[in-house]
PyMOL Python script that loads the backbone (N, CA, C, O; Angstrom):
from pymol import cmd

cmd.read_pdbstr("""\
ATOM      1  N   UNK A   1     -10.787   7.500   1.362  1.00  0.00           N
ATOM      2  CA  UNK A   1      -9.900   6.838   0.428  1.00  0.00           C
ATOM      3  C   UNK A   1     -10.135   7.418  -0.954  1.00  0.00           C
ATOM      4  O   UNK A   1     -11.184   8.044  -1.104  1.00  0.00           O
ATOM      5  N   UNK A   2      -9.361   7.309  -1.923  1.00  0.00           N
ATOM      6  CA  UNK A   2      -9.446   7.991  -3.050  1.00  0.00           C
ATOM      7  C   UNK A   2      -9.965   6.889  -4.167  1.00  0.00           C
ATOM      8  O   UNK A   2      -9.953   5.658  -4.159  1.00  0.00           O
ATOM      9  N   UNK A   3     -10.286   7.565  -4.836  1.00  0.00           N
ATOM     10  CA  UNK A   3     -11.190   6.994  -5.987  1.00  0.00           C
ATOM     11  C   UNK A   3     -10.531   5.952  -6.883  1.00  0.00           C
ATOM     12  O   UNK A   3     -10.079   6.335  -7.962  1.00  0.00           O
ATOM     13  N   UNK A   4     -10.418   4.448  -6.474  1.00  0.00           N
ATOM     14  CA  UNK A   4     -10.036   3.887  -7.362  1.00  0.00           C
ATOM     15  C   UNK A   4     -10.779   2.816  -8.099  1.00  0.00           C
ATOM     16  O   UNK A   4     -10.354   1.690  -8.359  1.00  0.00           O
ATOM     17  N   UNK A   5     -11.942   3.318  -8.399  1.00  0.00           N
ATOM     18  CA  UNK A   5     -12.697   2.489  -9.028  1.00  0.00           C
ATOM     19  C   UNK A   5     -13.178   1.855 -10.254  1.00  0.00           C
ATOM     20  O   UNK A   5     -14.051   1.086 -10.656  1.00  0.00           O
ATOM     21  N   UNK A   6     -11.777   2.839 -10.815  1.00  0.00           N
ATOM     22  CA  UNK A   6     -11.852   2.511 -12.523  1.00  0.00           C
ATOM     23  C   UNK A   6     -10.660   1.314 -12.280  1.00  0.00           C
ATOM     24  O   UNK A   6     -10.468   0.616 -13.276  1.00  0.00           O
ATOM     25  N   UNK A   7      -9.707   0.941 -10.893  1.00  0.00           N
ATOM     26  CA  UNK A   7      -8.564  -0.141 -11.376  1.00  0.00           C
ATOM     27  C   UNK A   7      -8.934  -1.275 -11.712  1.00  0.00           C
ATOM     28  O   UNK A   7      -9.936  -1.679 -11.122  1.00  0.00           O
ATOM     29  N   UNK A   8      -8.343  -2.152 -12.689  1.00  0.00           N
ATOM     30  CA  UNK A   8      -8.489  -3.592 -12.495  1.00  0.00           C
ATOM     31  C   UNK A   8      -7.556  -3.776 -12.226  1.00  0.00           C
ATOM     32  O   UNK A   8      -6.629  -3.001 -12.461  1.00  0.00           O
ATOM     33  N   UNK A   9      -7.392  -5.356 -11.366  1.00  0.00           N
ATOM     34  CA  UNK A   9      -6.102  -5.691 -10.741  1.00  0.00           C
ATOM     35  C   UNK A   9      -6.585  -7.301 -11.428  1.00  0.00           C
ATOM     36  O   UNK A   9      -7.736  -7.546 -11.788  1.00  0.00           O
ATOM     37  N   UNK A  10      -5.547  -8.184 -11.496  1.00  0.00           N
ATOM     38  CA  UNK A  10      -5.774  -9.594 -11.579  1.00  0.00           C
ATOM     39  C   UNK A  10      -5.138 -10.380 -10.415  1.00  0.00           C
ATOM     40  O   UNK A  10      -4.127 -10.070  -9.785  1.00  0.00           O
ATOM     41  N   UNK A  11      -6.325 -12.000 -10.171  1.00  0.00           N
ATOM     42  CA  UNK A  11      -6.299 -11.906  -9.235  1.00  0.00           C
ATOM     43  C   UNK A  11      -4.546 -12.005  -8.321  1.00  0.00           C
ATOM     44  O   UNK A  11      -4.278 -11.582  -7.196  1.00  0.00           O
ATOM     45  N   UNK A  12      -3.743 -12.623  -9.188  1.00  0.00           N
ATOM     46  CA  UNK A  12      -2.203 -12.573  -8.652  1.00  0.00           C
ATOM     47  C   UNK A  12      -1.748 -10.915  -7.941  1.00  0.00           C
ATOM     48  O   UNK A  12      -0.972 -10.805  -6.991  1.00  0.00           O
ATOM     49  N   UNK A  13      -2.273  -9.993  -8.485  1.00  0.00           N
ATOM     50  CA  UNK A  13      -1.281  -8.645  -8.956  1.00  0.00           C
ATOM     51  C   UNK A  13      -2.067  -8.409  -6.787  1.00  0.00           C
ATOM     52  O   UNK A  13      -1.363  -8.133  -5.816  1.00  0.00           O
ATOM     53  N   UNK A  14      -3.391  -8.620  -6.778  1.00  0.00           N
ATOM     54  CA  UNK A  14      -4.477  -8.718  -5.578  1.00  0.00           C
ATOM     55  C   UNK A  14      -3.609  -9.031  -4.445  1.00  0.00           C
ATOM     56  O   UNK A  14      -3.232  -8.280  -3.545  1.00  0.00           O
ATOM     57  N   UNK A  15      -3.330 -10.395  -4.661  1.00  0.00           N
ATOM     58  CA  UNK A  15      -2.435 -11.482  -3.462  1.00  0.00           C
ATOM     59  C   UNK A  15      -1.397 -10.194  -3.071  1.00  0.00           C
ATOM     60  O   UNK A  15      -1.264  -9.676  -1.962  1.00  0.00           O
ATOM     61  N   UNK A  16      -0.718  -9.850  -4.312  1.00  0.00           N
ATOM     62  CA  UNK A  16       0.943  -9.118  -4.393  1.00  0.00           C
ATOM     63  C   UNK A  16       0.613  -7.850  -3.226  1.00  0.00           C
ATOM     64  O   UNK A  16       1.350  -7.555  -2.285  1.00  0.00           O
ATOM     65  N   UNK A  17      -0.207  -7.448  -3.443  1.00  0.00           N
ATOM     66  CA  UNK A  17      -0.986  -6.194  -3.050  1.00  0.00           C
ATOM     67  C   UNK A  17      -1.161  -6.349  -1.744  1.00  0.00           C
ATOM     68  O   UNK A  17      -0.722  -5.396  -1.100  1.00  0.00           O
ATOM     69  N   UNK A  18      -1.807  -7.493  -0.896  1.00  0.00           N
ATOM     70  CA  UNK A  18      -2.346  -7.910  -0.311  1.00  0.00           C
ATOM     71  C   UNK A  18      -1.084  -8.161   1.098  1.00  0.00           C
ATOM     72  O   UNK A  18      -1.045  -7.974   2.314  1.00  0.00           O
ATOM     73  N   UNK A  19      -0.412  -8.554   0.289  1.00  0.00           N
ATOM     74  CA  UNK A  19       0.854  -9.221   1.129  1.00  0.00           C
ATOM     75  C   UNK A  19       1.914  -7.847   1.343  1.00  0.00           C
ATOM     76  O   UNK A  19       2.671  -7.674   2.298  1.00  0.00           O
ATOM     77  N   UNK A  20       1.724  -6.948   0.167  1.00  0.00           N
ATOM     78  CA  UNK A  20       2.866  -6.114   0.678  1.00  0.00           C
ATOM     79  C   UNK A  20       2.319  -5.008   1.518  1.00  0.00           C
ATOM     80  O   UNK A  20       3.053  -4.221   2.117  1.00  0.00           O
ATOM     81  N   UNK A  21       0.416  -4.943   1.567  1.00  0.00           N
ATOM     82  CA  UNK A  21       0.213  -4.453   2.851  1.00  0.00           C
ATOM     83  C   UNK A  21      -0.043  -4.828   3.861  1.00  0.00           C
ATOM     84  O   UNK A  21      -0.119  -3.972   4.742  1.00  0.00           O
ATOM     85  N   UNK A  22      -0.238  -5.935   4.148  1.00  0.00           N
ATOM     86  CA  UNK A  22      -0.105  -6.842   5.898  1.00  0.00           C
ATOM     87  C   UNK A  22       1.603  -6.787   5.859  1.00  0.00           C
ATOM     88  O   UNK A  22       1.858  -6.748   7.063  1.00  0.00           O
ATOM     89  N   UNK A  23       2.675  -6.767   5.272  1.00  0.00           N
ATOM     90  CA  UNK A  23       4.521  -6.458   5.672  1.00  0.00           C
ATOM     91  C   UNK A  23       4.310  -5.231   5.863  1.00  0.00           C
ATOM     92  O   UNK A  23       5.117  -4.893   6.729  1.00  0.00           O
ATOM     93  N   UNK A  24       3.462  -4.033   5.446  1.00  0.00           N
ATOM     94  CA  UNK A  24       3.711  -2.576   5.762  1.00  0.00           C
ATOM     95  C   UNK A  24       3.516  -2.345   7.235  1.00  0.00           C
ATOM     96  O   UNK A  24       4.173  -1.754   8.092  1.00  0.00           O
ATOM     97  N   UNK A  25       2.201  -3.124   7.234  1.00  0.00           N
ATOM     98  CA  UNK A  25       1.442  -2.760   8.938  1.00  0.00           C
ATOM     99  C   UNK A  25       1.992  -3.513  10.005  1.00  0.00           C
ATOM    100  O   UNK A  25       1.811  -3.297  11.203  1.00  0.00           O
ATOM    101  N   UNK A  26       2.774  -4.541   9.420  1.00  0.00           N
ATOM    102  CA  UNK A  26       3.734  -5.345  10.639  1.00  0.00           C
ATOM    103  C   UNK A  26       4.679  -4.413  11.058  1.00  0.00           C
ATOM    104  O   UNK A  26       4.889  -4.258  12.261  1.00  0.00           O
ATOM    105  N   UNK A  27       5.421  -3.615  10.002  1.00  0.00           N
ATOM    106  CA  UNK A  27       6.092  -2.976  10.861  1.00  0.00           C
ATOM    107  C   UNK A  27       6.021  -1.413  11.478  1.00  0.00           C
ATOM    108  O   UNK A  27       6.899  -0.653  11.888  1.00  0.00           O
ATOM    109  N   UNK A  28       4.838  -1.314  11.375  1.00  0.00           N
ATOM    110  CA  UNK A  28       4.547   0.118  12.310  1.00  0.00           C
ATOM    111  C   UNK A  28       4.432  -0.100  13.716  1.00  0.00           C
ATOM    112  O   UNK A  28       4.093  -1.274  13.862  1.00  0.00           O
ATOM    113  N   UNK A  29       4.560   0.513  14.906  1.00  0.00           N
ATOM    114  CA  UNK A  29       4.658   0.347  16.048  1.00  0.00           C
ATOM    115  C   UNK A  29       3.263   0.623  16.260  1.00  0.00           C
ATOM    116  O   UNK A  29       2.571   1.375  15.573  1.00  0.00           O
ATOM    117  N   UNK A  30       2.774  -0.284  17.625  1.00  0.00           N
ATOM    118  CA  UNK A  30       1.619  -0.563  17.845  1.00  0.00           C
ATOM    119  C   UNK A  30       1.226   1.113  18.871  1.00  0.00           C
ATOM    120  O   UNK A  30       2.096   1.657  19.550  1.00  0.00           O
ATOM    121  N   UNK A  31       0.179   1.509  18.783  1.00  0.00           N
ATOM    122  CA  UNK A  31      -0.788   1.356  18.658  1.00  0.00           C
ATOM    123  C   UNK A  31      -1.101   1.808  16.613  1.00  0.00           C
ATOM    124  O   UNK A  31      -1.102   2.976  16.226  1.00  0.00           O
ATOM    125  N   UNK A  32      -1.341   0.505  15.576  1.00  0.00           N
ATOM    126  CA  UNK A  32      -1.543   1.406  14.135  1.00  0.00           C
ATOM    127  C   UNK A  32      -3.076   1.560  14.007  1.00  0.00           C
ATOM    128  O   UNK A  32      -4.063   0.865  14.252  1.00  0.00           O
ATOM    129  N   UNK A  33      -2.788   2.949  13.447  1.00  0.00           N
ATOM    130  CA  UNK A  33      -4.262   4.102  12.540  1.00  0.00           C
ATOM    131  C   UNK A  33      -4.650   3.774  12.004  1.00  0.00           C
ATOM    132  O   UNK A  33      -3.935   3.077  11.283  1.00  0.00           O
ATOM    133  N   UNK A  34      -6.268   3.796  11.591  1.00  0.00           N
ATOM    134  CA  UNK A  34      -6.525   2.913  11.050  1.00  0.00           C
ATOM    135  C   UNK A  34      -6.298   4.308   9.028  1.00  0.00           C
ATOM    136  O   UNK A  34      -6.534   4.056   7.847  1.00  0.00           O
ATOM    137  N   UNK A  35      -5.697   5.754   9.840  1.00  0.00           N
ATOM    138  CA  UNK A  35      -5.229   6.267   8.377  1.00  0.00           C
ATOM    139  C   UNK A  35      -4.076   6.072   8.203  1.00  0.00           C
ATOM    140  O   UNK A  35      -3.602   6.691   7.250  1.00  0.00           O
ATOM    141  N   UNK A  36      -3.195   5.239   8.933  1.00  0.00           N
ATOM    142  CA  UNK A  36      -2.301   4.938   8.088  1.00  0.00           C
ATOM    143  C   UNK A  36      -2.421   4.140   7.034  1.00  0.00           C
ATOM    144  O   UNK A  36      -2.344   4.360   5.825  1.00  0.00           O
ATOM    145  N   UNK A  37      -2.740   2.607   8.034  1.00  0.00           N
ATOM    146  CA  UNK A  37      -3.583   1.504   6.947  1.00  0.00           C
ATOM    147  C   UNK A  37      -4.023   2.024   5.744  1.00  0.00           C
ATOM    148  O   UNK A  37      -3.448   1.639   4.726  1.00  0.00           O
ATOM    149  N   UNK A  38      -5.243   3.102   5.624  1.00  0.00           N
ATOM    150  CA  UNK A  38      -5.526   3.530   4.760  1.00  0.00           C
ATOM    151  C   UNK A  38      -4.747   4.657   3.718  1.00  0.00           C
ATOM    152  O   UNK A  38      -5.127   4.745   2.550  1.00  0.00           O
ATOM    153  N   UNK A  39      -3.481   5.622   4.306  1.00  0.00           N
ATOM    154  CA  UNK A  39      -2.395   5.627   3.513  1.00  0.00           C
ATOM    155  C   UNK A  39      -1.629   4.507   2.811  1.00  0.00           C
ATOM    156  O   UNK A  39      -1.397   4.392   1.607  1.00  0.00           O
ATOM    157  N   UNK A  40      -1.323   3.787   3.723  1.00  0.00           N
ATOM    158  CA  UNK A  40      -0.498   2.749   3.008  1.00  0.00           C
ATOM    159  C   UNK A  40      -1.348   1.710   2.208  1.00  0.00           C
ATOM    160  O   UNK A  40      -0.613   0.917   1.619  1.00  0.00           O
ATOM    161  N   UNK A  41      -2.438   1.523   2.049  1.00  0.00           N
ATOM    162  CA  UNK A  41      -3.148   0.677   1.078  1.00  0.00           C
ATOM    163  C   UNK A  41      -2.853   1.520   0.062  1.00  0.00           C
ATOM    164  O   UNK A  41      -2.117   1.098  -0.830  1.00  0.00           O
ATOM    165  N   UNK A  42      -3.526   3.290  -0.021  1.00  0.00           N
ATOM    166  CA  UNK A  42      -3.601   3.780  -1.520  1.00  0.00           C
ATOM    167  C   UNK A  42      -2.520   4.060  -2.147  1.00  0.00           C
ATOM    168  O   UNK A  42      -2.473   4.186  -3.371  1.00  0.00           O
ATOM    169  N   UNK A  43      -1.382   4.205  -1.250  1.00  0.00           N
ATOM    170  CA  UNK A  43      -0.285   3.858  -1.906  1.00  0.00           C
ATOM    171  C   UNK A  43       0.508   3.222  -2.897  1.00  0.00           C
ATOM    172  O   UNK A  43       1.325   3.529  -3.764  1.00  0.00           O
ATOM    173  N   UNK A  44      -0.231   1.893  -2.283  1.00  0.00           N
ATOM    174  CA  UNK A  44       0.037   0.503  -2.571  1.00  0.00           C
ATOM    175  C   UNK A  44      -0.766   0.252  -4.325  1.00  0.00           C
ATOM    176  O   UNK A  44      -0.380  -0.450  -5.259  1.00  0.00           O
ATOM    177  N   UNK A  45      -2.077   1.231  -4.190  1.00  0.00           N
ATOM    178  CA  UNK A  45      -2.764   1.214  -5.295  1.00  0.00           C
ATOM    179  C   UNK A  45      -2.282   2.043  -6.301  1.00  0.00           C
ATOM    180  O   UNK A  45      -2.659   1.844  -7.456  1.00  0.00           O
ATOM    181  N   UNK A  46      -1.544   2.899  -6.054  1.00  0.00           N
ATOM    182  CA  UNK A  46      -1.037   3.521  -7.125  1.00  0.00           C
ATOM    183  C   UNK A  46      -0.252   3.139  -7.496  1.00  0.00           C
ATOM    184  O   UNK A  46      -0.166   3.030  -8.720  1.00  0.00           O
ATOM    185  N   UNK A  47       0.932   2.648  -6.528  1.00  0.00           N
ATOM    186  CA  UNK A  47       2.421   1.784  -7.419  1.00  0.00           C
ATOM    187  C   UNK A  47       1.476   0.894  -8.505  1.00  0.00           C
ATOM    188  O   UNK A  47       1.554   1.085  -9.718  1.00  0.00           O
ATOM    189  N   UNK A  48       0.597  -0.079  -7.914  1.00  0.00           N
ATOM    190  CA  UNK A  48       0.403  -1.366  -8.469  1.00  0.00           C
ATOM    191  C   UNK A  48      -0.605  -0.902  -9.789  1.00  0.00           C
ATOM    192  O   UNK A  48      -0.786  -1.668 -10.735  1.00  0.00           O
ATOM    193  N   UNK A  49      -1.163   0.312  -9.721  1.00  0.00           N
ATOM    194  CA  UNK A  49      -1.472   0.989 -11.115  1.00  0.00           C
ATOM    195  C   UNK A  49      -0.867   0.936 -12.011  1.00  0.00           C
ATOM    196  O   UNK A  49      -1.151   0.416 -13.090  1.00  0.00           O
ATOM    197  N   UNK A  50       0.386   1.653 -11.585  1.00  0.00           N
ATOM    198  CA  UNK A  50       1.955   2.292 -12.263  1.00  0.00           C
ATOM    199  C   UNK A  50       2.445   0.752 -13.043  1.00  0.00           C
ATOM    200  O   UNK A  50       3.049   0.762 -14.116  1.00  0.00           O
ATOM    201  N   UNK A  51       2.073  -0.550 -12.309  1.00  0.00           N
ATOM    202  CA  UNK A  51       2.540  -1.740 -13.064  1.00  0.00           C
ATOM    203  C   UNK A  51       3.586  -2.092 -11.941  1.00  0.00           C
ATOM    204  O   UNK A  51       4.402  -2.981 -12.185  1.00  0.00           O
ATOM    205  N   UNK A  52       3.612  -1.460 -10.744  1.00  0.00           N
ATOM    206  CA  UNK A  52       4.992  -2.020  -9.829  1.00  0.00           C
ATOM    207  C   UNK A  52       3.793  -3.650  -9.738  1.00  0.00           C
ATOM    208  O   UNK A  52       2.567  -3.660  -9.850  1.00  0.00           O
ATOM    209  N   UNK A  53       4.973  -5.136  -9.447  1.00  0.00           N
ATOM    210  CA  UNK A  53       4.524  -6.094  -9.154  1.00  0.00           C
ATOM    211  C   UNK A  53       5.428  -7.009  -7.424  1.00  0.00           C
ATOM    212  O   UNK A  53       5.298  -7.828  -6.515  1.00  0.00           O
ATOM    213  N   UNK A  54       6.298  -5.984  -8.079  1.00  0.00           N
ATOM    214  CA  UNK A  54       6.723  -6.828  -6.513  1.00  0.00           C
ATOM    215  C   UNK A  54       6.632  -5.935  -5.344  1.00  0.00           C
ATOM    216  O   UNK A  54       6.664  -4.721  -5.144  1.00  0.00           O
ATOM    217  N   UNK A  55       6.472  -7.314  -4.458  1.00  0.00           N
ATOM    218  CA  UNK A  55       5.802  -6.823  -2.654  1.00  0.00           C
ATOM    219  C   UNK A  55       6.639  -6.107  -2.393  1.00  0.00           C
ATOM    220  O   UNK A  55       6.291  -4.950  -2.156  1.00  0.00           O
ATOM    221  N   UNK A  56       8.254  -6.477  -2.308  1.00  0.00           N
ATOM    222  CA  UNK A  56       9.386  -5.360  -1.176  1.00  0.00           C
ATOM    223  C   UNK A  56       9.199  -4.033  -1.891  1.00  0.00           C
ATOM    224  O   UNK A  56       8.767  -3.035  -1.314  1.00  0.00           O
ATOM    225  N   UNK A  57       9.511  -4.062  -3.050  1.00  0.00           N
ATOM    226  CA  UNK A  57       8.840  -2.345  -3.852  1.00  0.00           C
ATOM    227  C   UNK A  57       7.725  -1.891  -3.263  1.00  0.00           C
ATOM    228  O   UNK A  57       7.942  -1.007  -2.435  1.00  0.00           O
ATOM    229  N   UNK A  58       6.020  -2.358  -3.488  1.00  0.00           N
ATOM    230  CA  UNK A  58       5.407  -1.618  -2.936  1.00  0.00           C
ATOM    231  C   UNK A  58       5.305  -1.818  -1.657  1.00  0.00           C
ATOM    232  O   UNK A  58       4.443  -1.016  -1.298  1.00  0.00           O
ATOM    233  N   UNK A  59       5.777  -2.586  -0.471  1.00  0.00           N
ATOM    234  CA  UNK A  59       6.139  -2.008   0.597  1.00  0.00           C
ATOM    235  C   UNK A  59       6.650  -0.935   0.908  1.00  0.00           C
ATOM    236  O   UNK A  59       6.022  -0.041   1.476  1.00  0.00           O
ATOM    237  N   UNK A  60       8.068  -0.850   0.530  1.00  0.00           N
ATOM    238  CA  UNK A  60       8.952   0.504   0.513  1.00  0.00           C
ATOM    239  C   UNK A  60       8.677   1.466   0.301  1.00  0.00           C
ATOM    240  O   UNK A  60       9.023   2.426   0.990  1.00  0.00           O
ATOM    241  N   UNK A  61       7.802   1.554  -0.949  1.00  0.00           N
ATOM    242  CA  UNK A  61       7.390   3.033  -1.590  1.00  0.00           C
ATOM    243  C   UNK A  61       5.710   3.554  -0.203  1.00  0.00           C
ATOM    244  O   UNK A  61       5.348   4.624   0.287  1.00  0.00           O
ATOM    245  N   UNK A  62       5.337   2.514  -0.125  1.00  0.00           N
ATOM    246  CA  UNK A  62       4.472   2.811   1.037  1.00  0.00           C
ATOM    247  C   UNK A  62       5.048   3.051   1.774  1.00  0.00           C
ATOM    248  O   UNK A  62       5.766   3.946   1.329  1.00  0.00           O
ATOM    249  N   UNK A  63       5.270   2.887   2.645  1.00  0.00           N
ATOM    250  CA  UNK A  63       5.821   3.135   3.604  1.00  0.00           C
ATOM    251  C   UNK A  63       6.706   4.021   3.542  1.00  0.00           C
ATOM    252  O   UNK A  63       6.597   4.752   4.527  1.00  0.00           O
ATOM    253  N   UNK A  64       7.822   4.437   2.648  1.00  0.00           N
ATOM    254  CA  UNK A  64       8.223   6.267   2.171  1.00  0.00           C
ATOM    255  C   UNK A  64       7.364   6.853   2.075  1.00  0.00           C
ATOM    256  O   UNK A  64       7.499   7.941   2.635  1.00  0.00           O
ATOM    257  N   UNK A  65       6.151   6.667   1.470  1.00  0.00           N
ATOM    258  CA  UNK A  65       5.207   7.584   1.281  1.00  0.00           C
ATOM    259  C   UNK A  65       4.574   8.187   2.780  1.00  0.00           C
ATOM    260  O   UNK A  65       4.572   9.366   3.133  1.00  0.00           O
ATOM    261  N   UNK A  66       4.223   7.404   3.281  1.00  0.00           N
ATOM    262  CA  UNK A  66       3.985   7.380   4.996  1.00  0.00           C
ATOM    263  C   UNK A  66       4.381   8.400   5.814  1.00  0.00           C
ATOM    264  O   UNK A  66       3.796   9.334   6.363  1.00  0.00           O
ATOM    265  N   UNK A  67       5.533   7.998   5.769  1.00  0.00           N
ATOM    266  CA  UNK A  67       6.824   8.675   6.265  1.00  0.00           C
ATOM    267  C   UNK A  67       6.850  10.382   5.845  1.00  0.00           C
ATOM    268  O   UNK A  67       6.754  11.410   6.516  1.00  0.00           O
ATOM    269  N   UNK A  68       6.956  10.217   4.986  1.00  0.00           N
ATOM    270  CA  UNK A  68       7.141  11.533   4.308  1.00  0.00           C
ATOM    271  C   UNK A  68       5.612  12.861   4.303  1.00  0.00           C
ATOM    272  O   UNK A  68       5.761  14.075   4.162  1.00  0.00           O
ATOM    273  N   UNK A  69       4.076  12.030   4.527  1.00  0.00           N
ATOM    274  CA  UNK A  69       3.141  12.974   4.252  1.00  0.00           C
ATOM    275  C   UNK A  69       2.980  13.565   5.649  1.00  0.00           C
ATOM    276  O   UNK A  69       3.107  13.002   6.737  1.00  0.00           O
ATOM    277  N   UNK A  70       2.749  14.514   5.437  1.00  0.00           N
ATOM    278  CA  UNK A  70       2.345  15.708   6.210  1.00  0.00           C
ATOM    279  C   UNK A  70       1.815  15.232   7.188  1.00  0.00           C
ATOM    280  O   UNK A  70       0.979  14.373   6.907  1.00  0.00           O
ATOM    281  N   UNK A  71       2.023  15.537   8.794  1.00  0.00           N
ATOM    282  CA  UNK A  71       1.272  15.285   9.782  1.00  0.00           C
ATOM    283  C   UNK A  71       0.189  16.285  10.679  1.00  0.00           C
ATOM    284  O   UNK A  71      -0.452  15.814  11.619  1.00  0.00           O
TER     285      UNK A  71
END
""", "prot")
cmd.dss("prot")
cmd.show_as("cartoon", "prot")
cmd.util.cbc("prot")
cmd.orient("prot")
């Protein structure tokens, strides 16, 4: 996972975070990686860097992101 150890998050922005990655991993078809999970979390950490706050956004952008990296 990549280095995000300088973020602060508060605890709301956490929940937001939280929720729009358990909706990412609901909809991947079973059997899920545990690098996707871990794509789609850091994903999730960079929108919510960037200041994105809502879940369907950083769902989406995760999950494009997903989609789109190199296999």
């Amino acid at each position: 996972m990549k280095n995000f150890s300088n973020a602060e998050f508060s605890p709301e922005a956490i929940e937001l975070m939280t929720a729009a990655l358990e909706a990412a991993v609901a909809t991947l078809p079973e059997p899920v990686h545990a690098s996707h999970v871990t794509a789609l979390a850091e994903s999730i950490l960079r929108s919510a860097s960037a200041g994105e706050r809502n879940v369907a956004n950083l769902q989406r952008i995760a999950l494009m992101e997903l989609q789109l990296a190199p296999r």
